[in-house]
N, C-alpha and C positions, 0 to 999 in steps of 0.2 A: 696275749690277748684273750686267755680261758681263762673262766672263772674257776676249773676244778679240773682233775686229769687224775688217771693209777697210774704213779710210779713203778718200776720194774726195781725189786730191790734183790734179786738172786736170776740168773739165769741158769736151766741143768744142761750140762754138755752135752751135746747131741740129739737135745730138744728140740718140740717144733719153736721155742722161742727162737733159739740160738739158729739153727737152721734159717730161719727169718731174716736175721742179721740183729736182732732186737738186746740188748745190749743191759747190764744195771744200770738204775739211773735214767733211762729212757722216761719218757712219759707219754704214756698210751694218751691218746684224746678221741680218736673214731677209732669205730670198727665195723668191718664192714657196711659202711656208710653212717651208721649212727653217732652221733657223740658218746664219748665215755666220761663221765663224772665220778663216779665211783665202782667200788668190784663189781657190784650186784649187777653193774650194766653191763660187763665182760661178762660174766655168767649167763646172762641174759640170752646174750648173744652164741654161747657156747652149746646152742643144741645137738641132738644126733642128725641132724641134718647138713650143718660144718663140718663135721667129721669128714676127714680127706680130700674138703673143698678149698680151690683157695678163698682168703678172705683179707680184703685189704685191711692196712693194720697204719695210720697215720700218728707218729710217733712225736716229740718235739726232743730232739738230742744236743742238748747245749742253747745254740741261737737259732738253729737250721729243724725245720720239719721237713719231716722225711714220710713217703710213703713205701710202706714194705707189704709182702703176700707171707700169708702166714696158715698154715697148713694142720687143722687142729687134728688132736689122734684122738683113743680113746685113754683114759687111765689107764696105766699097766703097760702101755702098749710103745 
């Protein structure tokens, strides 16, 4: 029932994705209470301020949406 979402097309092992439970193939639609439409809205989202906050992460995986806590770092880190 979305008009647009970002796909998860790689997750790194022991990532905060994967840590998350966030999966390939997933499809991001909110974050942290926002809608997501495309990247730029995850980035948007991805200030130094999320940095080791949780932030809820509602996914659609198959037919079932799911909401998950997702834990952002910094690069490198």
């Amino acid at each position: 029932g979305r008009a647009a979402a970002v796909e998860i097309v790689q997750v790194v092992p022991g990532g905060p994705a994967q840590r998350a439970g966030l999966l390939a193939e997933d499809l991001i639609v909110e974050l942290g209470g926002y809608p997501v439409e495309r990247v730029e809205d995850l980035q948007r989202a991805m200030t130094a301020e999320a940095i080791g906050e949780a932030v809820p992460v509602r996914v659609v995986r198959g037919d079932r949406e799911l909401e998950l806590e997702l834990r952002p770092v910094e690069l490198g880190d």
